[in-house]
C-alpha positions as CSV (number, residue, x, y, z in Angstrom):
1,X,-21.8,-7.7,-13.1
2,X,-22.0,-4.1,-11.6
3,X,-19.5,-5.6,-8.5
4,X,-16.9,-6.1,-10.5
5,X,-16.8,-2.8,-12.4
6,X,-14.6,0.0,-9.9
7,X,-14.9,3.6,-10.8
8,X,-11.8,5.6,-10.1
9,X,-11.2,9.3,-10.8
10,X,-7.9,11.2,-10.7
11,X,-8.2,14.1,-7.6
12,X,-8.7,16.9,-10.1
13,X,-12.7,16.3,-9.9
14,X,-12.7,17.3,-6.6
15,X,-15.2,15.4,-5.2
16,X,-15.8,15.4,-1.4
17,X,-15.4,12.7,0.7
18,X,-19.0,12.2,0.9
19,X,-20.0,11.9,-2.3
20,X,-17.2,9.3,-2.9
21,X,-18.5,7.1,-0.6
22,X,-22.1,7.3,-1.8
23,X,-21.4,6.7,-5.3
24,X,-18.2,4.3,-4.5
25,X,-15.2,6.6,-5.7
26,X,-11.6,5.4,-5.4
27,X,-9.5,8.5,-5.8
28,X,-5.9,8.1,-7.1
29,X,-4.3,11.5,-6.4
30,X,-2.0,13.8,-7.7
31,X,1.3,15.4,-6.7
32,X,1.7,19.4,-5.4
33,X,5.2,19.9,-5.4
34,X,5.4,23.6,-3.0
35,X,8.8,25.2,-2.0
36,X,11.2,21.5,-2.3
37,X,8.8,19.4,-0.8
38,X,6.4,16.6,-2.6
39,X,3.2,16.3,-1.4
40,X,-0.3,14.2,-2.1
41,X,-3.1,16.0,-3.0
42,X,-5.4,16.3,-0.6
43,X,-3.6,13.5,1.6
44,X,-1.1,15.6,3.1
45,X,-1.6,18.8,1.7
46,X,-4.6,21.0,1.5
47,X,-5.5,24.4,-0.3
48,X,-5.4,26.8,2.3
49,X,-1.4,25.2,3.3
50,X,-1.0,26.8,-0.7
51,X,-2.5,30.0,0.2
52,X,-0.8,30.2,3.1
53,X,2.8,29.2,1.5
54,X,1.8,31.9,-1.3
55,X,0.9,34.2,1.2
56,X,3.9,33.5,2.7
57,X,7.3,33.4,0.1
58,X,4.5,34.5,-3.5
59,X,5.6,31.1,-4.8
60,X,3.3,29.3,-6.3
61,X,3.0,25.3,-6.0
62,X,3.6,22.8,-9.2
63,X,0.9,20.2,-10.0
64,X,2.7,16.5,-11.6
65,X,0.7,14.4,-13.6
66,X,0.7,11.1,-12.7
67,X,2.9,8.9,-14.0
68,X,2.4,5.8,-16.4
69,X,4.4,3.6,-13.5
70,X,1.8,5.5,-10.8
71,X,-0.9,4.3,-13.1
72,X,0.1,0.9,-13.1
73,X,0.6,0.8,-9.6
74,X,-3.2,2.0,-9.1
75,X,-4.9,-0.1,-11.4
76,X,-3.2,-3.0,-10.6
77,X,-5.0,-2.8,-7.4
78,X,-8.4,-3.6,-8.8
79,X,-7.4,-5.9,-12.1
80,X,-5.8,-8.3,-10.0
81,X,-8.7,-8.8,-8.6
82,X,-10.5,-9.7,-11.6
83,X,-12.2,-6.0,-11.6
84,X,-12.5,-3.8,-14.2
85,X,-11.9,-0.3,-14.2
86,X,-13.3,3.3,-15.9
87,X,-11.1,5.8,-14.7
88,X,-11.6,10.0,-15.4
89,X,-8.8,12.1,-15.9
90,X,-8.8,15.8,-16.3
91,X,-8.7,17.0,-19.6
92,X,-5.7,16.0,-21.7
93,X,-5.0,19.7,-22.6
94,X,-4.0,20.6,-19.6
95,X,-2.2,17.3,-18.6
96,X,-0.5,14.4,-19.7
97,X,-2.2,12.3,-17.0
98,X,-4.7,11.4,-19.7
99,X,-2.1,9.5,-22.4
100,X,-0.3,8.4,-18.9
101,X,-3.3,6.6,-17.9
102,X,-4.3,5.2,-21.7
103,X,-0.5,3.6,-21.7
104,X,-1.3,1.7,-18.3
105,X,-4.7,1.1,-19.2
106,X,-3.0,-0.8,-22.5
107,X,-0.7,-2.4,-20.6
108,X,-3.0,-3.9,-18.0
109,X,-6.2,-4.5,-20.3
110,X,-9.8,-3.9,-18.6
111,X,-9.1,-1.1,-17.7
112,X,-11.2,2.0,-19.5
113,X,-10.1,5.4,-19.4
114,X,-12.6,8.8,-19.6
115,X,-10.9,12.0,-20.6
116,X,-13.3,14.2,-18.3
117,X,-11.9,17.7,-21.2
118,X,-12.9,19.2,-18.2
119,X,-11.4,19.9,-14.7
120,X,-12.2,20.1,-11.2
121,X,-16.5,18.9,-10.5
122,X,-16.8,19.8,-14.4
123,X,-15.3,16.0,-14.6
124,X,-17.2,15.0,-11.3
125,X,-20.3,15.0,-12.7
126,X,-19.2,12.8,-15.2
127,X,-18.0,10.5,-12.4
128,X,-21.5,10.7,-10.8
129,X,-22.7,10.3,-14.3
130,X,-21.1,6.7,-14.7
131,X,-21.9,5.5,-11.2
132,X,-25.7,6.4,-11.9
133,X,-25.3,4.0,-14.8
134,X,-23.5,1.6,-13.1
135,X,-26.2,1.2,-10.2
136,X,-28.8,0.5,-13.3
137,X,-26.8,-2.1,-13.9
138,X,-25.8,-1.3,-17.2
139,X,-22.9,-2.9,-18.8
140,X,-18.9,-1.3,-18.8
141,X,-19.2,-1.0,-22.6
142,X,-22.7,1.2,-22.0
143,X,-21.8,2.9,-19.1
144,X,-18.2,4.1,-21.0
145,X,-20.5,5.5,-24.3
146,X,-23.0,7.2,-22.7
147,X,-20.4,8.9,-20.3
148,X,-18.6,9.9,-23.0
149,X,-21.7,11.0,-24.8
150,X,-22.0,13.3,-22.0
151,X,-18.9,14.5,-21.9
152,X,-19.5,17.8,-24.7
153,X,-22.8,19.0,-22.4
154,X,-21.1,19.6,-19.4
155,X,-21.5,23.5,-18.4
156,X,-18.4,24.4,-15.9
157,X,-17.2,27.4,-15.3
158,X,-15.8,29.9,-11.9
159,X,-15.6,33.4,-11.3
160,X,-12.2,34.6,-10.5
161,X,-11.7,37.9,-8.1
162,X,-8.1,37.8,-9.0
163,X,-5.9,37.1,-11.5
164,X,-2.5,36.8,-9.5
165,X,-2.2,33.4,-9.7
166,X,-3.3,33.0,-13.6
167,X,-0.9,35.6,-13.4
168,X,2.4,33.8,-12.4
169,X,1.6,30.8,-13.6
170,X,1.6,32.3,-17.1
171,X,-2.1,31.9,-18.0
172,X,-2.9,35.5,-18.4
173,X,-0.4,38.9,-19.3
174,X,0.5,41.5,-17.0
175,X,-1.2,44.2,-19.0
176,X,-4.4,41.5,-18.7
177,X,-4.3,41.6,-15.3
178,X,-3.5,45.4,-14.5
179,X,-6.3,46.3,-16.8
180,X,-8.9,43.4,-14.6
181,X,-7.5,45.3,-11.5
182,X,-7.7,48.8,-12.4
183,X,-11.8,48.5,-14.0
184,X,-12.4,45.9,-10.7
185,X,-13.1,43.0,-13.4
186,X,-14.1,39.7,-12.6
187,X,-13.4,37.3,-14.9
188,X,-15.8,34.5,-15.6
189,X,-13.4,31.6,-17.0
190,X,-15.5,28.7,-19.1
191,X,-13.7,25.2,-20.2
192,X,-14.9,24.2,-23.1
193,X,-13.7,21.9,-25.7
194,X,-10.8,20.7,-23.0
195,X,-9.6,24.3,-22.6
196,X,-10.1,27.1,-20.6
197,X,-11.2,30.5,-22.0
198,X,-12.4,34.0,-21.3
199,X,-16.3,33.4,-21.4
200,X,-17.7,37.3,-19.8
201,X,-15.7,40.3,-17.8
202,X,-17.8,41.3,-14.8
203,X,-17.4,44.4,-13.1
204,X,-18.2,45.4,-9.7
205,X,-17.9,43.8,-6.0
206,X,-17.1,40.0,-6.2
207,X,-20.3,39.1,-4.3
208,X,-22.6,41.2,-6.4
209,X,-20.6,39.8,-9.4
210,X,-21.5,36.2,-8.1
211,X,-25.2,37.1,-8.4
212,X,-25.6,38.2,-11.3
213,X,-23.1,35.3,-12.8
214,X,-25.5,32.4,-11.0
215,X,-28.7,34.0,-12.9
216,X,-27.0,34.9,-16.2
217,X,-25.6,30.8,-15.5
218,X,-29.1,29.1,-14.8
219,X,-31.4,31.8,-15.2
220,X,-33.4,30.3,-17.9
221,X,-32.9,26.5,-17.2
222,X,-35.3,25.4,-20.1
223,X,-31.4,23.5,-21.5
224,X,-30.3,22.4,-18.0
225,X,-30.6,18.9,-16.8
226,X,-32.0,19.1,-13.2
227,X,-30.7,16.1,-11.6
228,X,-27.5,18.1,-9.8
229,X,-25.7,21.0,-10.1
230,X,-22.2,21.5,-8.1
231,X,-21.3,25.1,-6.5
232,X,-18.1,24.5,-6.2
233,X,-15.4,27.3,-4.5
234,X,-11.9,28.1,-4.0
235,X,-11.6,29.4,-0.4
236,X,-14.8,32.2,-0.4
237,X,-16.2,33.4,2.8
238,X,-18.3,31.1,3.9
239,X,-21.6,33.6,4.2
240,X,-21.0,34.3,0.6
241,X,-20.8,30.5,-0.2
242,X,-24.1,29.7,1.7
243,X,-25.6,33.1,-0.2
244,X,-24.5,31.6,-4.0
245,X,-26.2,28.3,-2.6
246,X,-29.4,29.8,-1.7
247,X,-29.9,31.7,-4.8
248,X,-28.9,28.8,-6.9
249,X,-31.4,26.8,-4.8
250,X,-33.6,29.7,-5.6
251,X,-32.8,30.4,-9.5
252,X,-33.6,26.9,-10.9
253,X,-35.2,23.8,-9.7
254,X,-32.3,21.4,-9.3
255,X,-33.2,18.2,-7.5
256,X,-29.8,18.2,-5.5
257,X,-27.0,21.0,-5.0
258,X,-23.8,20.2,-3.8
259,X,-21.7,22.3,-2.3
260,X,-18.1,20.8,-3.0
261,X,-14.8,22.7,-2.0
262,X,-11.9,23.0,-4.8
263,X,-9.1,20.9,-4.7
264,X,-5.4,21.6,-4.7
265,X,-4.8,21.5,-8.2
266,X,-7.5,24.4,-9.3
267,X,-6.4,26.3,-6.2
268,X,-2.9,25.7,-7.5
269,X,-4.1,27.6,-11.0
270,X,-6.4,29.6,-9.8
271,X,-6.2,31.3,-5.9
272,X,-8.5,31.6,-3.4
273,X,-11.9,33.4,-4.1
274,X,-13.2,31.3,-7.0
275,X,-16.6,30.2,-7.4
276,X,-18.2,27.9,-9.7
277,X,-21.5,27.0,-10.5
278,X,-21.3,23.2,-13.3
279,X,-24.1,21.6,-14.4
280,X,-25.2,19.1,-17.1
281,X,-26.8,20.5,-20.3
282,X,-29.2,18.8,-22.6
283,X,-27.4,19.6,-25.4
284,X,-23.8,20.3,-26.5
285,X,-22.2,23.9,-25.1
């Protein structure tokens, strides 16, 4: 029955508070270690306390994966009960959380685990995704397949307006990054496959950039699926966010738009002043 299946997601598919308790989310969350201290993501710690540290000492935090122990612990929870679980992780190339969570899931039994390849609301529509299915009423077994079926069409990507932070935590070179500074790039990063990548260099202003990356995004939506789309940011001006909403709003027909603010872990990677726009494709990316 669809009462006894839980849906759990790591923190990394930063989903708001909202929208876990519409679709029934139970969030385990991960670790931000900043200066010597240890802290929860998004339980004691926020993004702008990062920016603020960065601003601050130019340190950068440390994201832990959950451990297999930490996986037990959380699962435990619901299987005791006599529930069973499908739990998303972000993608297993850029964390071991993923093989943590398949070694507790082995150890417990009944408990089903989604590797989102994908990270922040890339992997939370595939969280909405399952809990669609599960208020059909559709078995675990059907629910994990399709999800997974899923899993290749989802189209996430942001808009950096500075690379500092790719920067020292060795995801980009320093000639890479003087170049982006020096022509005013804007880097549109795309995951795909699990990883992220270089998808376009924009040039110019960071809002005008942001334009012309939402139509050049969803422009021609004849490929989209229309059901949601997530604009999802990393610390923008707020005018600017309620702009890239209204144009999205604007470009392509979506049914719903959620505006979703990025968690600790992409603002960990990434800095302030990212913007996303991730949506479901019809087919593969």
């Amino acid at each position: 029955m669809a009462s006894d299946i839980i849906i759990t997601s790591d923190s990394t598919t930063d989903l708001s508070k909202e929208l876990c308790e519409r679709y029934k989310i139970t969030v385990m969350p991960l670790c931000i270690t900043l200066g010597d201290k240890l802290y929860t993501d998004g339980v004691d710690i926020t993004p702008d306390d990062i920016y603020a540290h960065h601003d601050r000492t130019g340190e950068l935090p440390k994201t832990t994966a959950t451990n297999v122990g930490d996986c037990l612990d959380f699962f435990s929870q619901f299987t005791s009960q006599g529930k069973t679980v499908i739990h998303f992780t972000i993608s297993s190339e850029m964390s071991s959380t993923y093989n943590n969570a398949c070694m507790a899931a082995e150890e417990l039994g009944n408990v089903y685990i989604i590797d989102t390849k994908n990270l922040s609301t890339g992997g939370g529509l595939l969280v909405i995704t399952a809990a669609e299915l599960l208020n059909q009423g559709l078995p675990v077994e059907e629910i994990v397949e399709k999800t997974r079926e899923t899993v290749a069409r989802v189209d996430a990507s942001f808009v950096i307006d500075n690379l500092e932070y790719l920067y020292k935590g060795g995801r980009c070179s320093a000639v890479a990054m003087l170049g982006a500074n020096l022509l005013k790039l804007k880097p549109c990063i795309q995951v795909k496959n699990g990883k992220m990548d270089v998808a376009k260099k924009y040039r110019g202003r960071y809002a005008d950039v942001l334009k012309q990356y939402v139509v050049d995004k969803i422009g021609d939506y004849s490929d989209i699926d229309l059901d949601r789309v997530f604009v999802t940011h990393a610390g923008c001006d707020p005018q600017l966010v309620d702009d890239i909403v209204e144009l999205v709003k604007k470009t392509a027909p979506f049914k719903e738009v959620f505006l979703t603010r990025a968690g600790c872990t992409v603002s960990s990677h990434c800095g302030a002043n990212t913007l996303g726009v991730l949506f479901i494709r019809k087919s593969p990316i």
